[in-house]
Structures are given as structure tokens and as C-alpha cells.
N, C-alpha and C positions, 0 to 999 in steps of 0.2 A: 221702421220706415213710416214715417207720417203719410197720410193720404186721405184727405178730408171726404168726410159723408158722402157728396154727391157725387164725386169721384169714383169712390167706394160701393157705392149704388149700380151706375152706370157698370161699371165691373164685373158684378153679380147678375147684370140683366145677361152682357154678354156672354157669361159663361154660362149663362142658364141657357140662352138660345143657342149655343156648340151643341150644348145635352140633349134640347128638341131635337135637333137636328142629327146626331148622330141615329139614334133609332130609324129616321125614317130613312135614314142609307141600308139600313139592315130592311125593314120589313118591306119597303119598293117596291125592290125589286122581286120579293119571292109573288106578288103578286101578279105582276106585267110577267110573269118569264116568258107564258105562249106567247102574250105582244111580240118580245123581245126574240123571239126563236123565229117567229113567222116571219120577220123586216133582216135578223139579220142569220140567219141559219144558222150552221152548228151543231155539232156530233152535242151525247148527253154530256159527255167529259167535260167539253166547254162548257153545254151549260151549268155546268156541277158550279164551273169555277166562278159562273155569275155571282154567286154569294159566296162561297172559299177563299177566291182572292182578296175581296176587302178584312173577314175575317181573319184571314192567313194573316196578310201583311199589319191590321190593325194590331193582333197580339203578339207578332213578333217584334214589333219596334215599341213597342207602349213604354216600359221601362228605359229602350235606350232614348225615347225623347223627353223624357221627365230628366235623363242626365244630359244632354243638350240643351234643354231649358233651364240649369240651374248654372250650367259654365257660360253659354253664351246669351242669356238674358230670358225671362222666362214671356214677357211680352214681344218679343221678335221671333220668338217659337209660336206662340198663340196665332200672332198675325198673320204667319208665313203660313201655319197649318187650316190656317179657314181661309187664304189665298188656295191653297193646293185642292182644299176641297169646292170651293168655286168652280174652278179651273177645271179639274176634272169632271164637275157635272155638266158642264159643257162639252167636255170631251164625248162624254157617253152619248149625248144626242149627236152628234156627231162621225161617230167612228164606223166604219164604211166596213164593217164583219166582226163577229164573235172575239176572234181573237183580241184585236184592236179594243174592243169593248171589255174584257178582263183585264186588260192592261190599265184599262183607267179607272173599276174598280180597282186594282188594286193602290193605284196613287191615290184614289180616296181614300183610303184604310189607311193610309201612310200620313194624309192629311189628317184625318180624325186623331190620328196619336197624338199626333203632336199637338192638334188645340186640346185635347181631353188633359193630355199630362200637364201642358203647362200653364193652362185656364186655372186646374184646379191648385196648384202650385202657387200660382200669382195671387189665387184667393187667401190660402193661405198665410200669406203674407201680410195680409192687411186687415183679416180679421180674427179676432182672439175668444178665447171663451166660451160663452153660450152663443153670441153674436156669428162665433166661425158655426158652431153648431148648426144655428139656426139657416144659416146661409149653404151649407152643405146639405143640409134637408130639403132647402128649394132646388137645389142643383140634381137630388133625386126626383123629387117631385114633376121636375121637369122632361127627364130622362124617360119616367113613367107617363107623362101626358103623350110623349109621343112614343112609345112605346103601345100605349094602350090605343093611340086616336090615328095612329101612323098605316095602319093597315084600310080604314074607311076614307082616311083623305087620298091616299094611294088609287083605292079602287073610284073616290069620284072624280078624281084626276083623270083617271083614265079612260074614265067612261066619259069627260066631257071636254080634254082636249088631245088626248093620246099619250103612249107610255115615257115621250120623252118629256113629258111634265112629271110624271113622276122622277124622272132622273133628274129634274131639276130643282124640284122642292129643297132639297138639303142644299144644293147650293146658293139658292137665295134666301136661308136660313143662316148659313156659312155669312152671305153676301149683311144681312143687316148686323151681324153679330159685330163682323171687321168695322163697318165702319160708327158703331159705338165705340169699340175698344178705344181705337185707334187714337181717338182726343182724349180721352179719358181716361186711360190705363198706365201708370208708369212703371219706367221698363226698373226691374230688380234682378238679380242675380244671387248665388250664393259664391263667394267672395275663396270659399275653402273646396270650392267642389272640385273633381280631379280627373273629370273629361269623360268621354266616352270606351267603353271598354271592349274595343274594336277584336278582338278576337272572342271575346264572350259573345258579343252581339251578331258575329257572322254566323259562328257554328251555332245557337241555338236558334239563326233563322234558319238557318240550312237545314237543320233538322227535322224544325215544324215543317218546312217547303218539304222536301222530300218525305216525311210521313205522309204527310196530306198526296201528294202524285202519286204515291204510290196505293193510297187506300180507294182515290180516285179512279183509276186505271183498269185497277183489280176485275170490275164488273165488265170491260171490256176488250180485258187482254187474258183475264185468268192470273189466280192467284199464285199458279207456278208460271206464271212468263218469267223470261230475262230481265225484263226493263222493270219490273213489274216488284223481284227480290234486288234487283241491284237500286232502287229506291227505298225499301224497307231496311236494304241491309245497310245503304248509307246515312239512313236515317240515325239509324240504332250506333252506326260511328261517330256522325258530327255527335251525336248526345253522349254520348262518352269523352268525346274532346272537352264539349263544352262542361262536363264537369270535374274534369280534370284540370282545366283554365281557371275554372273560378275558383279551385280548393289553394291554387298557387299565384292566382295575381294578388296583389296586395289590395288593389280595390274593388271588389268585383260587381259585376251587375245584379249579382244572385247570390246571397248570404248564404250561403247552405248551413251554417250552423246552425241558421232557423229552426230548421226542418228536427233539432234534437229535440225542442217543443213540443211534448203530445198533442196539446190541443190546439198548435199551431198547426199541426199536420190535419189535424178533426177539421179546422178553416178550410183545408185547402181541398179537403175533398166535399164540404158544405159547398163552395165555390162553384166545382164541377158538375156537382146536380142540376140545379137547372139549364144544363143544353142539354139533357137528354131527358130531362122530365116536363119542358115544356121551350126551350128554347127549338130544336128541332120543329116542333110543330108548325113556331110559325113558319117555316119555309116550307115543308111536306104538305100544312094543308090549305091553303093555296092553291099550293100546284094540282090539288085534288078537288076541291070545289070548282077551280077554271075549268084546267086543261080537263078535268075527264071528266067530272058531273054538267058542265056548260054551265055552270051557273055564271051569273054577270060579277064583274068586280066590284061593284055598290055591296052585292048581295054575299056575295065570297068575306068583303070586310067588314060586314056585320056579323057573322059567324067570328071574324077574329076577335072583334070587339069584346065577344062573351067570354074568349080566351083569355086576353090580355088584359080587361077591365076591372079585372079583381086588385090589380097591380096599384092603385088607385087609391085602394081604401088599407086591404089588409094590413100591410106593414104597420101604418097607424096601429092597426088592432093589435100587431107582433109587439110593438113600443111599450105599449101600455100593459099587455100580460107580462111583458118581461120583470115585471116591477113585482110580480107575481110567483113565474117561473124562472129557472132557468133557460137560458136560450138554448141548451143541450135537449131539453124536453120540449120547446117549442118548436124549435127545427125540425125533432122528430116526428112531431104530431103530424108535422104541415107535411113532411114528405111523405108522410105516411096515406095524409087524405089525397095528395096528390098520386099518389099511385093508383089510390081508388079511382081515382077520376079516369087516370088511363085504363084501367080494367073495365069501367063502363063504356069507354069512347069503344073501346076493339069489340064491342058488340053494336055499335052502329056502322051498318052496311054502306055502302055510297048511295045516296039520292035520301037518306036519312032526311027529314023536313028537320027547319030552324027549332021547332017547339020540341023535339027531344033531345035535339043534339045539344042543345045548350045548355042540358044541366049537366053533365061531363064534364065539357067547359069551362063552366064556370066552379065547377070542384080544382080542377087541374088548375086552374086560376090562384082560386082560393089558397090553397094548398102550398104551392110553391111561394105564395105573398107570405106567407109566416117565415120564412130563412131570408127571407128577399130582403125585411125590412132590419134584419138582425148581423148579416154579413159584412157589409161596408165597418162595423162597430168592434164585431168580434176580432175582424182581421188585426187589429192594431190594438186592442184589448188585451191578447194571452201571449203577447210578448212583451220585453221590457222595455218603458217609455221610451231611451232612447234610440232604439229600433223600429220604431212605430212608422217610419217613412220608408223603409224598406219592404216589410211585412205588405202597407198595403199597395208597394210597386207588384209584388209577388202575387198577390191575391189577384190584383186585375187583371196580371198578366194571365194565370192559371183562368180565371175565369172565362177571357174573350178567345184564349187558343183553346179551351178546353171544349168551347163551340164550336172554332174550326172544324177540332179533330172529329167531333161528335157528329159535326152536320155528316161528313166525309165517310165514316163508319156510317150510321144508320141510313146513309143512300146507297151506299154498299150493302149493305145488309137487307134493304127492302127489298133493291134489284137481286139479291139473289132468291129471299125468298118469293115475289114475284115468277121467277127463272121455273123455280121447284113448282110451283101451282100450275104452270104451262105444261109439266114433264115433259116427253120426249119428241115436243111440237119441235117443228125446223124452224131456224133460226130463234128458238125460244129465248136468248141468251139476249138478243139484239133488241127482240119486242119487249120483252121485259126493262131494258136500257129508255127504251123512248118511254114508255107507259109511266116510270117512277119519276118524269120530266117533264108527262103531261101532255105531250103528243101522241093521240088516240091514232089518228087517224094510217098516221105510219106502221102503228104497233099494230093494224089489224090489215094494212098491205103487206108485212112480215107474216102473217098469220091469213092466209085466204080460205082455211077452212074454218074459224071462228068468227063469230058475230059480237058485236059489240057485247051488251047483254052478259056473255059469257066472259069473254075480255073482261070488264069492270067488276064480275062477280069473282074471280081470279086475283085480280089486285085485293078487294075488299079483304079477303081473304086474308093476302098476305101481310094485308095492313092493320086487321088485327091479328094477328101474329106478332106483327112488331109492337104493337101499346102493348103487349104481353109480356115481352122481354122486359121492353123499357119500365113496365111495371115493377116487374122484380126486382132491376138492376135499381130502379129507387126504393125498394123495400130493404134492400141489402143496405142502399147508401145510410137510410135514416137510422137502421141497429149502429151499424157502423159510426155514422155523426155521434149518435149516443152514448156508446161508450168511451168515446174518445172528451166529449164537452160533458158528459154527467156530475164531476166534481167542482161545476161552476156553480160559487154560491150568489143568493138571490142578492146579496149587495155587491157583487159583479155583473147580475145581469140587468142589473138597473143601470150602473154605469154603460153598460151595453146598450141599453135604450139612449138613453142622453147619446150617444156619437155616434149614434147610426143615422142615416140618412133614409129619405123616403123609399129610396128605391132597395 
């Protein structure tokens, strides 16, 4: 398909501004949530779902809209998906309770798929070579400006016209991307594609949906409720269905033969690292610089800046050792100093000042930038070229549900160890549920014979506890990554440098 330069320009800006924009749908909101709890109320469960439902629904449709964007046009997918996310940032400022309010994240989640799959779809189509290279690297670069800058524009958003500017920032990011595209984009398709895989795509949402309700739930129903195994247990069905569907349709959404790949498999769990070695963060601490240290949102998204700012530079630095190392050995380094980092963070208490806490931070940062800049490469590297558009539907897909599940477990898992630090307080179960959301003041009307003070040094508590876990579980992942990508040699992981992207 011909499509002359400025055309081709105008394209890349668009797609680059979907990338701004999707990050600061994710980092927002973990900012505003007491805004967002104080205006519209809401059990914690709901507010779990403030960030769950865009994640939910963003990675359970990602791959089916990359196969609607290739049957029914990949620029009528783009333009419809940064309408829906318009649309729904409006919704948000809007919506008259909690409820109503996850309902329109999750039609943003739904929107974001669909401009992500089929922005970068259309890109590819029009550019080749180093040029696609080059152009897939701003598309990270981009991802990472607001990934990185997405938490202090949020917090001055907030702090200077309220939190329904932060709901709307991504939609009027959405709002100039449409009307670039829209003159300047032509519409393409793939001519052999063979539609959507409607029973693939329902039971492996049903799955993720019911995994995620029911991990959600657990901290306030108990892990032996009814509703509570009949969610986990339907979960663990639809996922059996769904891969029973795709070993027998002829086209399926999900290659499983991939997966006979060693070091395809070593991808897929590279993938899943970062929500739980620093994806998680940005929602958790937020919620814990706001809601329970008081700190102001300016000052909350500078503390993220130290997190996320490493995002920026490292990869760069991943690029160029790859030329060096393997990216088997580079990933492991990176996880590895990342886990340091969380072993230092679980020794900073709450009210911890800026000048210590930031050098954790900025390791966990660091850290996690080394796989960061090497994964988008690898995905479509350690399988055969013509698989290479599968492999990285898989990867994103594993990557943005793999945050879902992760955000859903480690709030699970805080609240309970929170739960365990109260012992045998009345209603420990519930104070615990507001405290890991951010709402102090509930969690100590639940608690009338504890003082703040005590309260806050009880979370701290549990909250390292948790950078503990999560430490290990990324000490395990990097041996793990290792021996799975160790036999990648250095003229592979050069190749891996060239197609990876900034982020």
C-alpha cells in the first residue's frame, strides 16, 4: 500500500498520542482514588474495580481487536477505539456512583484495545525496515513519557482543577489523536483474515472476568465463600474450555503451539514480571502516599516520577548492552537489581521523606528498564518469522491481563496481611479492606480502640511484608527467565536490540 511521507507522519504522531494516552488511563486514576471515593462512595471491592475493569477488559479483548481490525478495516478500529475512549472519559466525570463509574472504565479498556491493536497494525503497514523500527521505538518512547510524567500531570490536575480532569486528560489525548488520524490515515485491511474467534474470545474473557471477581471478593467475602469458589471455580472452567476451543478451531485467537517454544515460554513469563515487580506499585502507592500518609497529589507524583522515570532512559541502556549480552543475562540482572530495590523499599516505613525513599525507587525503576527495553523484541524474535504477529498478540495480551490478575492478588494479599497485623481486633477484616484503599478515617471508626499512629504502623508493617514477597517472586522469576533465554547468542541479542522498542 502506497502512502506518501506526510501522510505516514501524521499516522505516527497519532498513534504515538493513543500510547500517551493509554498510560495515563492506568496511572489517573490510582492517584484521585480518595477524590474519587469521597464524590462517589463505594465498598473497597468497587474500588478495586476502579483500575481492574480497564485492565480486565483492556487485556481481554487486545488480541480480539487486532482480529477485527484486520477483517474490518484497521483505521475504522483505530477511530471507533479513541471515539469509545473520548466518550467514556466523559462518562467518568459524569456517572452519578461507583458502580456506573467501573462500567466506563471498563468501556475505556475496551476502547484503548482497540486504538492500541489497530494504530499499531496500520503502522505497520506503511512502514518497513529500520523506518518501522524507528517508528515503533517512538510509539514506546511515547508510552514511557506518559507512563513516566502521567502520575505528576494527574496529581497537578488535581490539585488545580479536580479529579474529573484527571478523567479527562486521556480523553482529550484520545480527542486530538481522532482528529489527526482521521484526514490522514488510510483505511487497510488484510484481505485473507478470517474474522473474529467468538467462542475463543468469550471464554477467555469469562475467565479473566471471573478470576479477577473472584480474587477480588475473597478479602471481603472469605476465601471459602460460595460466590467467592463458584467464581474461581468457573474461572478454572471457562479456561479449560478456552483451550480446548482453540486446540480444535481451525483459526484460533491463541496459537498454543507457541507455547512448545522454550524460550517462547521464557517471553511469556519475562512479560508477567513487571506487574508484580513494579507495575502494582503504581496503583498501591498512591493509594498510600494520599490516602494515608496525607500527602498532596503534586507531592504523591513526584515520589512516582522517581519510580517510573527510569523508564525513560534505561531501555536505551538495555539496547545497547544487548549488543554486548545476551538478553537472557540482561533481564536477569535487571530483575534481579529490581528486587533489590523492593527489599530496600519494605524497610521504608510510612511518612519515610522524599530524600530516602527515592533511592529504592529509582533501583525498582532502574531495574525493571532492563527487560522493559528488550521484551516488545524478544516476543517475536524466538519464534519463526512467520508467526511473529501472533507471538506478539500473545505477549501483550499475557502482559496487560497479567497486571489485571497481579493488581487483584497483591490487594488481596495486602488486605490480608494488613487483616493478620490487627489480630483479633473486631471487625479487623473490614479495617483492613478500607486501609489497603486508602480510607484512614473509616478504618479507625471500625477500630475505636486504635489511634492512627498505630493503624499506619500496622499497614507499614504489612506493606513490607509485601515488597518481601514480591521480592522473591522476582528473584525466582529472573533464575527462571535465565535459564529459559541463556542459550540466546550475542548475534540474536543484537537482533533483539534493533526491534525492540523504547518501552
Amino acid at each position: 500500500m502506497s502512502t506518501s511521507s506526510p501522510n505516514k507522519n501524521w499516522l505516527l504522531a497519532a498513534v504515538c498520542l493513543a500510547a500517551l494516552g493509554m498510560p495515563l488511563s492506568f496511572t489517573g486514576p490510582a492517584v484521585v482514588l480518595p477524590a474519587i471515593r469521597d464524590a462517589l462512595g463505594g465498598s473497597p471491592v468497587q474500588l478495586n474495580w476502579v483500575t481492574n475493569a480497564f485492565m480486565l477488559s483492556f487485556g481481554a479483548t487486545l488480541m480480539a481487536a487486532g482480529a477485527l481490525a484486520d477483517a474490518y478495516g484497521r483505521k475504522r478500529v483505530f477511530l471507533l477505539g479513541l471515539a469509545v475512549v473520548a466518550l467514556s472519559s466523559s462518562l467518568l466525570t459524569l456517572a452519578p456512583g461507583i458502580v456506573a463509574f467501573d462500567l466506563a472504565r471498563a468501556l475505556q479498556g475496551l476502547g484503548s484495545a482497540a486504538a492500541f491493536a489497530a494504530g499499531t497494525a496500520a503502522l505497520a503497514q506503511v512502514f518497513d525496515g529500520a523506518a518501522r523500527t524507528r517508528a515503533f521505538s517512538l510509539i514506546g518512547t511515547s508510552f514511557g513519557v506518559g507512563l513516566s510524567c502521567g502520575s505528576i500531570l494527574s496529581g497537578w490536575l488535581a490539585e488545580s482543577f479536580g479529579w474529573q480532569a484527571v478523567m479527562l486528560s486521556p480523553g482529550a489525548v484520545s480527542l486530538v489523536a481522532l482528529c489527526i488520524a482521521a484526514p490522514s490515515m488510510r483505511e487497510s485491511r488484510n484481505p485473507d483474515a478470517m474474522g473474529l474467534d467468538m467462542p475463543g474470545t468469550a471464554t477467555f474473557t469469562a475467565a479473566l472476568s471471573l478470576l479477577t471477581l473472584g480474587v477480588l471478593q475473597a478479602p471481603d467475602s472469605g476465601w471459602g465463600s460460595p460466590w467467592v469458589l463458584c467464581a474461581l471455580a468457573g474461572a478454572a472452567l471457562m479456561g479449560t474450555a478456552f483451550i480446548a476451543i482453540e486446540r480444535r478451531v481451525a483459526h484460533p485467537m491463541l496459537d498454543l503451539s507457541l507455547f512448545r517454544f522454550p524460550r517462547f515460554v521464557g517471553v511469556q513469563l519475562l512479560a508477567a514480571a513487571p506487574a508484580y515487580g513494579f507495575v502494582v506499585l503504581l496503583v498501591l502507592l498512591p493509594i498510600r502516599f494520599i490516602g494515608l500518609e496525607g500527602r498532596s497529589a503534586i507531592e504523591a507524583g513526584t515520589f512516582m516520577f522517581a519510580l517510573s522515570g527510569p523508564i525513560l532512559i534505561v531501555p536505551t541502556l538495555a539496547a545497547s548492552l544487548a549488543h554486548r549480552f545476551s538478553a537472557g543475562v540482561i533481564s536477569a540482572v535487571g530483575l534481579l537489581v529490581c528486587a533489590a530495590g523492593l527489599f530496600w523499599l519494605s524497610g521504608c516505613a510510612p511518612g519515610t521523606p522524599l530524600h530516602d525513599i527515592v533511592w529504592p525507587l529509582l533501583l525498582i525503576g532502574a531495574g525493571i528498564g532492563l527487560p522493559w527495553g528488550l521484551m516488545d523484541g524478544l516476543a517475536v524474535s524466538v519464534v519463526p518469522r512467520e508467526r511473529a504477529g501472533m507471538a506478539s498478540g500473545i505477549f501483550n495480551t499475557v502482559r496487560v491481563a497479567g497486571e489485571g490478575i497481579a493488581l487483584a492478588l497483591v490487594g488481596a494479599g495486602l488486605t490480608a496481611l494488613v487483616t493478620a497485623q490487627l489480630g483479633h481486633a473486631a471487625a479487623a477484616s473490614q479495617a483492613a479492606q478500607r486501609v489497603t484503599t486508602g480510607n484512614m478515617s473509616q478504618a479507625l471508626a471500625l477500630l475505636p480502640g486504635m489511634d492512627r499512629a498505630a493503624l499506619l504502623h500496622a499497614y507499614g508493617a504489612a506493606f513490607g511484608t509485601l515488597l518481601c514477597v514480591l521480592a522473591g517472586v522476582t528473584v525466582m522469576t529472573a533464575l527462571v527467565v535465565f535459564a529459559f533465554l541463556r542459550g540466546e547468542t550475542h548475534a540474536e541479542a543484537g537482533a533483539v536490540a534493533l526491534e525492540s522498542t523504547a518501552c
